[in-house]
N, C-alpha and C positions, 0 to 999 in steps of 0.2 A: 263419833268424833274422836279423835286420837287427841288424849292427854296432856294437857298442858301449863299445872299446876306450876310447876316453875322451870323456866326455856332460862337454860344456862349460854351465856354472849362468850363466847372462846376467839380469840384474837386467829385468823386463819393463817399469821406470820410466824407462830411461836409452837413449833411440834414439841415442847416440854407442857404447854396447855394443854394441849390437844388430846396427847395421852394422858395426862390425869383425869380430862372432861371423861373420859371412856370408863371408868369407875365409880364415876359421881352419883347420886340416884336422883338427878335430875329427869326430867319426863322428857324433854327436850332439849336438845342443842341444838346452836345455831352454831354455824362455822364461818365469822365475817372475815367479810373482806370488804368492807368500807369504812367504818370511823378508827376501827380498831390497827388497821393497818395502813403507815406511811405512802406514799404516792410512789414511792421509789420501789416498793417491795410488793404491790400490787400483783406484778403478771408472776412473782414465783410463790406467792401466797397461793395464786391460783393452783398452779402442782402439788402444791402442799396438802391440800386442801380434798384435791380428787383423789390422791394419795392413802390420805386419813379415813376418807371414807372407804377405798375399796378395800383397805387391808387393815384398818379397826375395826376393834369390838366395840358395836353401838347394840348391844342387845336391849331390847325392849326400850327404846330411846326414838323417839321421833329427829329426825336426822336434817337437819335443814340449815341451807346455806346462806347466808345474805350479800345480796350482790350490791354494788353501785348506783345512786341514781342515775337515773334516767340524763339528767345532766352533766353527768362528767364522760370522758372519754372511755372508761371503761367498761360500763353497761353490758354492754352486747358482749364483748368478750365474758366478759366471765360468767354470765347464763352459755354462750354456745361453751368454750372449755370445760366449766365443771360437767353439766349435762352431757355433753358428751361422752367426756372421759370418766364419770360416773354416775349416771342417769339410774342406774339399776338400785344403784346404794343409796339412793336419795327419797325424802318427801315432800319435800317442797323446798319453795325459793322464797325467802323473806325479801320484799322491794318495798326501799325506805322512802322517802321523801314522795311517797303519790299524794299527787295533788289534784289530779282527777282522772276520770275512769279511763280517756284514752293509755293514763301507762299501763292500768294492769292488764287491757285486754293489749298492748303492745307484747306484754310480757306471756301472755297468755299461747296469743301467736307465736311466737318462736318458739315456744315450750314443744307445741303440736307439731312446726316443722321438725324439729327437730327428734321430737318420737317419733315422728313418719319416718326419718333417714338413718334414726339408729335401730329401728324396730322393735322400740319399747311399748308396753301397753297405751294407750293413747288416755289423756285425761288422768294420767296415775299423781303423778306429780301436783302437787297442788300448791297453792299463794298463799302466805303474807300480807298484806297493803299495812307498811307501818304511816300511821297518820304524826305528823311533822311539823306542820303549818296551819298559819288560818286561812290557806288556800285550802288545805287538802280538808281540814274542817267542815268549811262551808260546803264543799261538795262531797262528803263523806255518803251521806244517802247513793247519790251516784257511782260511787266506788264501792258500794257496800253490792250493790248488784250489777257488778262490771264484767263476773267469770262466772261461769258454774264451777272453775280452779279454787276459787276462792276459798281458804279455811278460817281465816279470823283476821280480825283488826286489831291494830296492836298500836299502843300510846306511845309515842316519845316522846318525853319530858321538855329535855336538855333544849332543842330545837326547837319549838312549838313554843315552853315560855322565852326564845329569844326572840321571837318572830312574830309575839304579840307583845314584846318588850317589858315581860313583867319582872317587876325589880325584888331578884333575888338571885343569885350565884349557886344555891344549894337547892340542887334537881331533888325535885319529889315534897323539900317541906313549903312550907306557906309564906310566901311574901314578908318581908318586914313591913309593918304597917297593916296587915291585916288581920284584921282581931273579930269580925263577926263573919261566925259559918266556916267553909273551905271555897280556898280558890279554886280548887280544882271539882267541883263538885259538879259545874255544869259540863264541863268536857269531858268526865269520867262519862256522864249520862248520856252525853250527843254520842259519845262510839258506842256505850252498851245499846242503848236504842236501836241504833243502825244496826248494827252486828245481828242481834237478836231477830228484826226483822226481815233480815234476810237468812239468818238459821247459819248466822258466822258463830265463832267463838269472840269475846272481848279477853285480851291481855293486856293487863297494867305494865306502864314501862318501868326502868328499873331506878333503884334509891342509889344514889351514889355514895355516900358513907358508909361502905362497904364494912367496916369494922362495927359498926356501931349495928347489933344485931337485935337488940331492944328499939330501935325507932325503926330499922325497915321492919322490925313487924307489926310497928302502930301502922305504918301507912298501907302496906298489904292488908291489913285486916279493912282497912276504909273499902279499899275494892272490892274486897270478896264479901264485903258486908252487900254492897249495892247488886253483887250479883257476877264479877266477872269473875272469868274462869281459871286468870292463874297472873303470874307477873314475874319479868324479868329476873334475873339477877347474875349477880356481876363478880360473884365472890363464892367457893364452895362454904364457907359457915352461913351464908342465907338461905342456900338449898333447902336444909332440914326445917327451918323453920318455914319458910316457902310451903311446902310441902303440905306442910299439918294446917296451916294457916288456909288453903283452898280443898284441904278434905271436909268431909263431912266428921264430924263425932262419932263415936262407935256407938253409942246410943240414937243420935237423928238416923243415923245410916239402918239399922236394924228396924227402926221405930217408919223410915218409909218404903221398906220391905212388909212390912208387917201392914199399912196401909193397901198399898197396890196387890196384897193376895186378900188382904181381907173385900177391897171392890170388886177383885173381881170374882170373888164367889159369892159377894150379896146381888149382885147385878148378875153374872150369868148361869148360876145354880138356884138363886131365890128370884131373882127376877126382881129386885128390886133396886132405886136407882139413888137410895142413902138408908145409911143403915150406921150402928155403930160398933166401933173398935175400944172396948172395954168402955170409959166414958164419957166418948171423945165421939161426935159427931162424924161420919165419912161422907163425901160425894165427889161427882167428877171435879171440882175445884179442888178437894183434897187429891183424888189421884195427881193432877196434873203437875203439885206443889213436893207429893213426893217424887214422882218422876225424874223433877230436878237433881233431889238431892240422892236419889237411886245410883242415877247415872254419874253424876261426881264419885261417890261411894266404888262404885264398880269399875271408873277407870282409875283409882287408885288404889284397885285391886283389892281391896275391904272385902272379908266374908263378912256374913251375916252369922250371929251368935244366938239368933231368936225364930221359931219357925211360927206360922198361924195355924191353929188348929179350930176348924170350922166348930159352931157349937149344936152340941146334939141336938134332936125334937126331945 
């Protein structure tokens, strides 16, 4: 799974973003073209856009663009434009507002014709589904196994508490008047569920108090507590803290390296199928828990500072 600890949102109107996003140490960019840009500046955002991608520096950046819903006039164009005029330099299409499975396999489809008539790898290109609504909610299971395109599900805030009409103006904190638990605790769970079940990524949407870098990373740390794999952000000072906030520790990170060699030489050199790592219990439950935190560790590029050294007879 390519890395997605924090997808920096660059407005696709403003080529003074665009090149700064090219320096950032975001793991991903998105390059929109729908909330971020006027109706008016739409179809030259779109050149802007195929622009930045063929002849910026996106090294080691996941490159992704987000198009229009499905319901406004511009959808289709700006999936056939960017794709076309920069299919090579792309990884996927972020599609906002799916509300159920027919948009992403709509989007899926044109993806495919259109690798067929540019001659790109077919299937390279991969989806988004940002969930929006409690339409797109309710049928999230269905969207979650709508592509084999498919690379993660991803929360939007803004939209989704207007459209369950919860009373609060400030995306990402908690309702006035709610004082027991998190309000968001059961939607965080219905996409990571889904997500996970179908072998998606879960991304938290983003904090809008872009200055205020001590509360986006009370609320990031909510997600990645529960398990998601990375979250928005809307500002380069939330990057860094983004960042650290969905790695692993340099100690979990080494500690389930040092797991995953130690099973597999009690299991395939001793033959045994639990054993232990100094004084700490191992089994396939334990591999499966570092696994997790391996693979986090290792797309964010972490070495390892500790090796296992099997113990003599």
């Amino acid at each position: 799974m390519r890395s997605r600890r924090t997808t920096l949102a660059v407005p696709g109107s403003n080529p003074r973003f665009i090149e700064k996003a090219q320096g950032l140490p975001a793991d991903e960019i998105f390059l929109d073209l729908e909330d971020a840009v006027a109706p008016s500046a739409k179809e030259a955002a779109r050149k802007s856009v195929v622009a930045a991608l063929n002849e910026g520096d996106w090294t080691g950046k996941v490159r992704t663009v987000r198009v229009n819903d499905l319901n406004t006039p511009w959808a289709y164009r700006d999936v056939i434009e960017v794709v076309e005029g920069a299919g090579a330099n792309l990884d996927a299409i972020l599609l906002p507002k799916a509300q159920d499975a027919t948009h992403v396999q709509w989007l899926d489809r044109l993806l495919t014709q259109i690798e067929a008539a540019m001659g790109y790898e077919p299937g390279r290109i991969g989806i988004e589904a940002q969930i929006e609504d409690a339409r797109g909610m309710v049928e999230i299971d269905a969207i979650a196994a709508s592509s084999p395109r498919l690379e993660a599900l991803v929360f939007g805030p803004g939209d989704f508490m207007a459209s369950i009409n919860m009373k609060t103006l400030v995306v990402g904190e908690q309702p006035p008047g709610y004082t027991e638990g998190d309000a968001y605790h059961y939607i965080l769970m219905r996409i990571l569920l889904s997500a996970r079940a179908n072998d998606l990524q879960a991304i938290d949407g983003p904090y809008f108090n872009v200055r205020d870098v001590d509360a986006f990373t009370r609320v990031a740390r909510r997600s990645a507590a529960l398990g998601f794999d990375g979250k928005w952000v809307l500002h380069p000072s939330q990057v860094e803290a983004g960042n650290e906030v969905f790695s692993p520790t340099q100690d979990d990170y080494d500690h389930a390296e040092l797991i995953l060699d130690a099973y597999d030489h009690y299991t395939r050199v001793e033959g045994r199928g639990a054993a232990t790592l100094g004084d700490e219990m191992i089994d396939e439950a334990s591999r499966k828990m570092a696994l997790v935190v391996s693979a986090k560790g290792r797309a964010a590029g972490m070495a390892r500072t500790k090796r296992f050294d099997p113990p003599t007879a």
